[in-house]
C-alpha positions in Angstrom: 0.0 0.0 0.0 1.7 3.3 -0.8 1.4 6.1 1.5 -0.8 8.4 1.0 0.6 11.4 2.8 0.2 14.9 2.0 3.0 17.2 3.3 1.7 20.5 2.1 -1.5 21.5 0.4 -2.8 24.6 -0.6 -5.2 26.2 1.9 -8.9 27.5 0.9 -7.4 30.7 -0.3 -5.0 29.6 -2.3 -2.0 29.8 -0.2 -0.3 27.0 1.2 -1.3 26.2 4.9 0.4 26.9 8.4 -2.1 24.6 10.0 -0.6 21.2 11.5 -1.0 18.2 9.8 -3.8 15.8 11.8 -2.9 12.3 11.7 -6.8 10.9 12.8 -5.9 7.6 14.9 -8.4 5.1 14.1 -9.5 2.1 15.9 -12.5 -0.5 16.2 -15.4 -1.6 13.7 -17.6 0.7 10.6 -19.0 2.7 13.3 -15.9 3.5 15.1 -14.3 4.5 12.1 -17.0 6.3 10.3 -17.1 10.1 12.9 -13.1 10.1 12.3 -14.0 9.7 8.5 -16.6 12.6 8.6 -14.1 15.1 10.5 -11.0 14.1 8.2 -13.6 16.0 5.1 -14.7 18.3 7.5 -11.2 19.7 8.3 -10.1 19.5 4.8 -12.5 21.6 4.0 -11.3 24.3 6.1 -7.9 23.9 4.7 -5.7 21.1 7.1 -3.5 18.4 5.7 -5.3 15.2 7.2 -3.8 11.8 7.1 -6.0 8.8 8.5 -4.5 6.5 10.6 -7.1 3.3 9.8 -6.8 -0.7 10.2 -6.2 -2.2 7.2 -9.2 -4.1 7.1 -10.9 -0.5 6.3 -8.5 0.0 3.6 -11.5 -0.4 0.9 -13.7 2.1 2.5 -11.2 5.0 3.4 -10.0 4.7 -0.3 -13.5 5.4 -1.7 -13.6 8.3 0.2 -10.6 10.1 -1.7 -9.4 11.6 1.7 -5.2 10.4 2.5 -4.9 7.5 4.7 -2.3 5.2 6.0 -3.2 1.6 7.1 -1.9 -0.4 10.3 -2.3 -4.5 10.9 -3.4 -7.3 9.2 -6.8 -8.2 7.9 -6.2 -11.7 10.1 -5.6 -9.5 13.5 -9.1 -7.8 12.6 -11.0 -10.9 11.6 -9.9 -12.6 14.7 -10.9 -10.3 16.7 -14.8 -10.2 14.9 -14.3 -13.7 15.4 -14.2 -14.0 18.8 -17.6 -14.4 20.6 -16.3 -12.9 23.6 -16.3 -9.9 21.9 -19.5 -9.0 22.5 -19.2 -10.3 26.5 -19.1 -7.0 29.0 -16.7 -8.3 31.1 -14.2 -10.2 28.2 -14.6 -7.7 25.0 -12.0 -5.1 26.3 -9.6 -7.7 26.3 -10.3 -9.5 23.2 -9.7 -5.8 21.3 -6.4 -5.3 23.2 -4.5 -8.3 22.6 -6.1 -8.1 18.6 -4.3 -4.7 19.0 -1.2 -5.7 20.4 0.6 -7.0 17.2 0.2 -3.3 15.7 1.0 -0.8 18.8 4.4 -0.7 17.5 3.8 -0.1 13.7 1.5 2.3 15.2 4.0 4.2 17.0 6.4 4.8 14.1 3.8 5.9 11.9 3.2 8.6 14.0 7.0 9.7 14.9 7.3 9.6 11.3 5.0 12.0 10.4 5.6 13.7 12.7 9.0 14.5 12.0 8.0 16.4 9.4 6.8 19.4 11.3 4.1 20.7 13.6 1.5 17.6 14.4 -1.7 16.6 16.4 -3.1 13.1 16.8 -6.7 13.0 17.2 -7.0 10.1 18.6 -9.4 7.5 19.5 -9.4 7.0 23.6 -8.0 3.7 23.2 -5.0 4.4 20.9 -4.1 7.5 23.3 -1.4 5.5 25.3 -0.2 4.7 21.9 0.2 7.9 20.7 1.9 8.3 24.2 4.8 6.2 23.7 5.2 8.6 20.4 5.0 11.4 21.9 8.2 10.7 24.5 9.8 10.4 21.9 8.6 13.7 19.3 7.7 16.0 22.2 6.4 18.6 19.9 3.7 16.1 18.7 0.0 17.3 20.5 -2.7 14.8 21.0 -6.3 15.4 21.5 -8.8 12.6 22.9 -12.4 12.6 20.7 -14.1 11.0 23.3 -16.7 9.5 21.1 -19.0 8.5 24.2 -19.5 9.5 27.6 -18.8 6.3 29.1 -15.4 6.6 28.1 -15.4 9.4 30.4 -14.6 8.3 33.6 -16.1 10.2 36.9 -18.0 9.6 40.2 -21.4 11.9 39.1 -25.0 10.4 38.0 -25.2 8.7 35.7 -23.0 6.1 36.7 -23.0 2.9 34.7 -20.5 0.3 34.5 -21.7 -2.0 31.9 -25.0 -3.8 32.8 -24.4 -2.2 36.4 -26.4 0.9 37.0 -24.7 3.1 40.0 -27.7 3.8 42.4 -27.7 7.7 42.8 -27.8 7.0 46.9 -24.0 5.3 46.5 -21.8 8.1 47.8 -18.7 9.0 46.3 -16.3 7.2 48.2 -17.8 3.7 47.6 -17.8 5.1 43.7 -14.4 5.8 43.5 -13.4 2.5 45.6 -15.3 0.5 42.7 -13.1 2.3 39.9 -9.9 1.0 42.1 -11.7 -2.6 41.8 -12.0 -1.9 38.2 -8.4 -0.8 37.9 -7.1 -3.3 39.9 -9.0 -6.4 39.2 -10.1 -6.0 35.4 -8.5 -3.6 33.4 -5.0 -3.5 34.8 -4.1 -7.1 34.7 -5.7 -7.7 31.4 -4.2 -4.2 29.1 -0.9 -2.9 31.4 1.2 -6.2 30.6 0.8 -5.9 27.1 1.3 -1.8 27.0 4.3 -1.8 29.2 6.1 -4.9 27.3 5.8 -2.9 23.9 7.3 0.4 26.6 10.1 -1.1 27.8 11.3 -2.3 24.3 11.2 1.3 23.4 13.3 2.4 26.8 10.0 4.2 28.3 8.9 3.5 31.6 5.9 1.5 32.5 2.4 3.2 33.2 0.5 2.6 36.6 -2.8 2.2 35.6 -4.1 1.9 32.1 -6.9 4.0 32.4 -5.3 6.5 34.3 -2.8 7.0 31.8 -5.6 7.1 28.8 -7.2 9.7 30.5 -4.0 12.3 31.2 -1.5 11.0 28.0 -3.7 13.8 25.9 -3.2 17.9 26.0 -7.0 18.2 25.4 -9.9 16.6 24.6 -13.7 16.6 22.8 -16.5 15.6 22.8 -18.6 13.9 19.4 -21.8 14.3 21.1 -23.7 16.9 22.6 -24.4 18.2 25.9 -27.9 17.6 26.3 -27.0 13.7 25.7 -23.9 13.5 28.1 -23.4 16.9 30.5 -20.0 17.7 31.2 -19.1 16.0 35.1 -17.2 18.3 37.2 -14.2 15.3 37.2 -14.1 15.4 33.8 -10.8 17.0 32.4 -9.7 20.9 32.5 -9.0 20.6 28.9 -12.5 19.0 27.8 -14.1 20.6 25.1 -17.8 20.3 24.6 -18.9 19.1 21.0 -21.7 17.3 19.0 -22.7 14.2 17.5 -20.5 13.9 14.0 -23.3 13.3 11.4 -23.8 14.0 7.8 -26.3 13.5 5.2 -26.5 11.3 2.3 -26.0 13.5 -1.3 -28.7 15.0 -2.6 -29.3 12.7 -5.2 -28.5 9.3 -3.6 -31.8 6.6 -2.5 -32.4 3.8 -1.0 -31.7 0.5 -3.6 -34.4 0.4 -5.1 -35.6 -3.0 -3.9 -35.7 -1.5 -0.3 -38.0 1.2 -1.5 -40.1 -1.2 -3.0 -40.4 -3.3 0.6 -41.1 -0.3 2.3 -43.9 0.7 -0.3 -45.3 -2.6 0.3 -47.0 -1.9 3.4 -46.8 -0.2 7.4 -43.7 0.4 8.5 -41.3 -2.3 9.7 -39.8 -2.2 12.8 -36.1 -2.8 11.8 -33.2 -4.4 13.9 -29.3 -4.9 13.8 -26.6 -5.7 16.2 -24.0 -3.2 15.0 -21.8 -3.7 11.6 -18.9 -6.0 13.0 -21.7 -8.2 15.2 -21.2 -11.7 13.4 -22.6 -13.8 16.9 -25.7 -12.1 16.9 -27.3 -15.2 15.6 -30.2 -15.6 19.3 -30.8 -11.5 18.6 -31.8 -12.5 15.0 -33.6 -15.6 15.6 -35.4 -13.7 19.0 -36.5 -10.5 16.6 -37.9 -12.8 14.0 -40.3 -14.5 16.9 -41.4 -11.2 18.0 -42.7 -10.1 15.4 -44.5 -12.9 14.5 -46.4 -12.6 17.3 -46.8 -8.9 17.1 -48.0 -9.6 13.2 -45.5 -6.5 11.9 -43.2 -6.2 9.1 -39.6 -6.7 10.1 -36.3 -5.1 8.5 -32.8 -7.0 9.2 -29.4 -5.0 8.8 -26.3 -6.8 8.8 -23.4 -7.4 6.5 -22.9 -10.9 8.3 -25.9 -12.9 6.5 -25.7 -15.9 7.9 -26.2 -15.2 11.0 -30.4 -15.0 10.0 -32.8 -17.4 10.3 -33.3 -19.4 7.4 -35.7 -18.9 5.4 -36.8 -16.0 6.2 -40.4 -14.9 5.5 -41.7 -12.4 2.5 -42.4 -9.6 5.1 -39.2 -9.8 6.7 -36.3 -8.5 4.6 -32.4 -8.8 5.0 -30.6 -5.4 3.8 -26.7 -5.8 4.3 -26.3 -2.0 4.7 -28.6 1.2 3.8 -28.1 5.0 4.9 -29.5 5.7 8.5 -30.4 9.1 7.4 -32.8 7.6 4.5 -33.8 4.7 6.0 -35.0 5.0 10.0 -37.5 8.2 9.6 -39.5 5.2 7.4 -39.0 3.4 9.6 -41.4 2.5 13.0 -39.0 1.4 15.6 -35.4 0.4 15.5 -34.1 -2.2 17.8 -29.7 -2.1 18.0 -26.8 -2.4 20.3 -26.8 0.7 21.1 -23.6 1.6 19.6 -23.3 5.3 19.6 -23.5 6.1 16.1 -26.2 4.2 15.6 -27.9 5.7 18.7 -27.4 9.1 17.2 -29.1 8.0 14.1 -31.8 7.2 15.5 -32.1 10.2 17.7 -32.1 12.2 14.2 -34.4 10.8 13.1 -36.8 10.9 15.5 -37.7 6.8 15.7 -38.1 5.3 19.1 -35.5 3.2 19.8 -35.3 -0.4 21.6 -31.4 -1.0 22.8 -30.2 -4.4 23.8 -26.4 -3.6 24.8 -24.2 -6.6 25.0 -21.0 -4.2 25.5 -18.6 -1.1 25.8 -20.3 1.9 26.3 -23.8 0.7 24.5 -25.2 0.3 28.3 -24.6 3.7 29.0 -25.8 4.9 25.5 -29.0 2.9 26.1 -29.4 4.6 30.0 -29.2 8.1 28.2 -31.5 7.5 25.7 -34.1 6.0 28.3 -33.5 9.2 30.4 -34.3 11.3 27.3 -37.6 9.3 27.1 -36.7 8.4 23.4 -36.3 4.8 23.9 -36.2 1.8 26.0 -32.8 -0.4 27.1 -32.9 -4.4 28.3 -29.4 -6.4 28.5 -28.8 -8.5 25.4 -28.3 -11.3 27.6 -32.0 -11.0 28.9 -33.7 -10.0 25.9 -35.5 -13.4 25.0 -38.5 -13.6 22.4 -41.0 -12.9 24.9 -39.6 -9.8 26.7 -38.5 -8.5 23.2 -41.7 -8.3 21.9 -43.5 -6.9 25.2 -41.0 -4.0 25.0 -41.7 -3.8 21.2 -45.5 -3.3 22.0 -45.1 -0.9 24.6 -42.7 1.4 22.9 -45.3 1.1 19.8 -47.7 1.8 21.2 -45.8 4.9 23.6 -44.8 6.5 20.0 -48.2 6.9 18.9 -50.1 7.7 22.2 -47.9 9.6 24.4 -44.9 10.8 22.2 -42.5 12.7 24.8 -39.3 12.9 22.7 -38.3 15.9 21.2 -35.8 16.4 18.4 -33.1 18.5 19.6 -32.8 22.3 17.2 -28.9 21.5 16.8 -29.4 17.9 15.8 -30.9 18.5 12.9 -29.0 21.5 11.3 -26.4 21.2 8.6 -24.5 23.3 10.6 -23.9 21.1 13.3 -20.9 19.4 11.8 -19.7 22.9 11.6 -19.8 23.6 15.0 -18.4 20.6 15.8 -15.6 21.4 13.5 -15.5 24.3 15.8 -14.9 22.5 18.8 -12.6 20.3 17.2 -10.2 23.5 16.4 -10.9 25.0 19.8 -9.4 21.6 21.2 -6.3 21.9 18.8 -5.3 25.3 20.4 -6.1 24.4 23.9 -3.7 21.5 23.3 -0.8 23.7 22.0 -1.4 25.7 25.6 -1.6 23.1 27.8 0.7 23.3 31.0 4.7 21.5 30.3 4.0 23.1 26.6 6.5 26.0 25.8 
């Protein structure tokens, strides 16, 4: 793969640009990748040289963008990863995605002190590749990273609302018994799964080893932002100095693109369905398939299935269910009448635009908090993965149903659905850039 690196480029106005070059560090499935994807274009357009830093099992997708990119890994490390089914376990997914990681932290590392090298620099970074772009940094000082924190989960702090995976912090818990259960979490869980790994890759470098891996994710950066908006995540008085608010990265389809056409025709065909999908790298989510198609049998509504991974459906599958491997959110879910996910946060924010109620079933990461918020903002519903069987699926189906046309409570937020969001965003994004080049221990 030849690098796709651009040095210099001429800025909006014609001259060439002072602005640093911003290597976007990449990590995780489509949906990960896709808000780093948006604000690459988005700071292009404003005249900064942008290099994505992306697996290369995204390779395909970051090239039909046109945007520069650089690839890390090996398809294998990324498809044994998907492969795993404890992936998708709360307390075993962390781990699976660090030691699929491991192989590449180096690589990583030098791709950044090499481009680095070349002048002034900022990572933006996702949270887990900050103590990668550590280890580069002690050893290219002038290279600035900022932390886009793409959920408020990753987001560490004491305040309501506390979840820790499937665990919901009562709000009578008082602080110290909060912050003793991040210790327990250090200790116990993260530390003796990620540090080892971290500190071995270090120490062949001639860097010291980090304390606590979460610890050092949360101070390695000079700033940080936010891709979602206040009113879904407010900021927590233990949330960093150098936070910076933002807002959900979306974008909408071109002007002239549709649905495929045979899509249009199923949703022409009669009410709308209630569609359903586990997230775009999901390929165990064979009981969520096999439970949706049972409820809606017994509800007697029209079902929608999106997944790349087809054979994880039921089989056959009847003519008022469809499978659709992929379709544009933006398009699809205002036709559509509810959607039932993981509760990844890209999705979620989908479906916040577009106004569907919203059934979340996390099975990991930060989809447990995602589903929490979107229950508090009365736009949804949330039950585990692990309890949502047939039966309680399709009771929650019929009572959000019937919630969205009887007593409709949620409200589209102004900023969510203005074109100009992505410009403030962009905003924030810059305003993160400079508090970075002030943070303290930077001349």
């Amino acid at each position: 793969m030849a690098d796709h690196t651009v040095l210099a480029k001429p800025g909006l106005d014609g001259e060439m640009t002072t602005k640093p070059l911003v290597l976007l560090l990449t990590f995780g499935t489509g949906g990960d990748l896709q808000p780093f994807v948006v604000l690459a274009a988005a700071l292009a357009a404003r005249g900064y040289r942008t290099l994505l830093v992306v697996q290369r099992s995204h390779e395909q997708v970051v090239r039909a963008t046109g945007l520069p990119y650089v690839v890390f890994g090996t398809h294998e490390q990324s498809e044994a990863v998907l492969d795993d089914p404890d992936l998708w376990d709360e307390r075993k997914g962390l781990g699976v995605v660090w030691r699929g990681l491991l192989p590449s932290l180096d690589e990583i590392r030098g791709l950044l002190i090499s481009h680095a090298q070349a002048g002034d620099c900022v990572v933006l970074s996702h949270p887990f590749l900050v103590p990668v772009a550590a280890m580069a940094k002690e050893q290219q000082a002038h290279l600035r990273i900022v932390c886009a924190y793409l959920a408020p989960s990753t987001l560490r702090t004491v305040h309501d609302p506390l979840t820790v995976g499937s665990l919901n912090v009562p709000t009578w818990v008082p602080t110290s018994l909060r912050r003793a259960l991040w210790w327990a979490i250090d200790t116990f869980w993260i530390d003796p799964d990620l540090l080892p790994g971290l500190n071995t890759v270090r120490a062949a470098q001639g860097l010291k080893p980090v304390a606590s891996f979460l610890a050092h994710m949360e101070t390695a950066s000079d700033a940080s932002v936010a891709l979602f908006p206040a009113w879904f995540a407010s900021r927590q008085p233990d949330w960093p100095d150098t936070f910076v608010g933002g807002h959900f990265p979306l974008r909408s389809s071109p002007p002239l693109q549709r649905l495929p056409a045979e899509l249009e025709d199923f949703l022409a065909a009669g009410d709308a369905p209630i569609a359903f999908t586990a997230g775009t790298g999901h390929r165990h989510a064979n009981g969520f398939f096999a439970n949706a198609l049972t409820a809606l049998r017994a509800l007697g509504r029209r079902g929608l299935f999106l997944t790349t991974f087809g054979d994880q459906l039921p089989s056959p599958l009847p003519s008022d269910v469809r499978w659709q491997p992929h379709a544009p959110f933006d398009l699809l879910l205002p036709r559509v009448a509810l959607l039932v996910h993981h509760g990844g946060i890209g999705t979620t924010a989908e479906a916040l635009r577009a106004g569907v109620p919203q059934l979340i079933l996390p099975f990991a990461f930060d989809q447990f908090d995602n589903g929490r918020r979107v229950q508090n903002l009365n736009a949804g519903g949330v039950v585990p993965a692990s309890r949502a069987n047939a039966l309680r699926l399709r009771q929650e189906m019929e009572s959000l149903l019937v919630h969205s046309m009887n007593l409709p409570t949620w409200r589209l937020p102004s900023d969510l659905s203005s074109e100009a969001t992505l410009e403030q965003l962009v905003d924030s994004v810059e305003l993160a850039f400079k508090v970075s080049a002030e943070s303290p221990g930077r001349s």
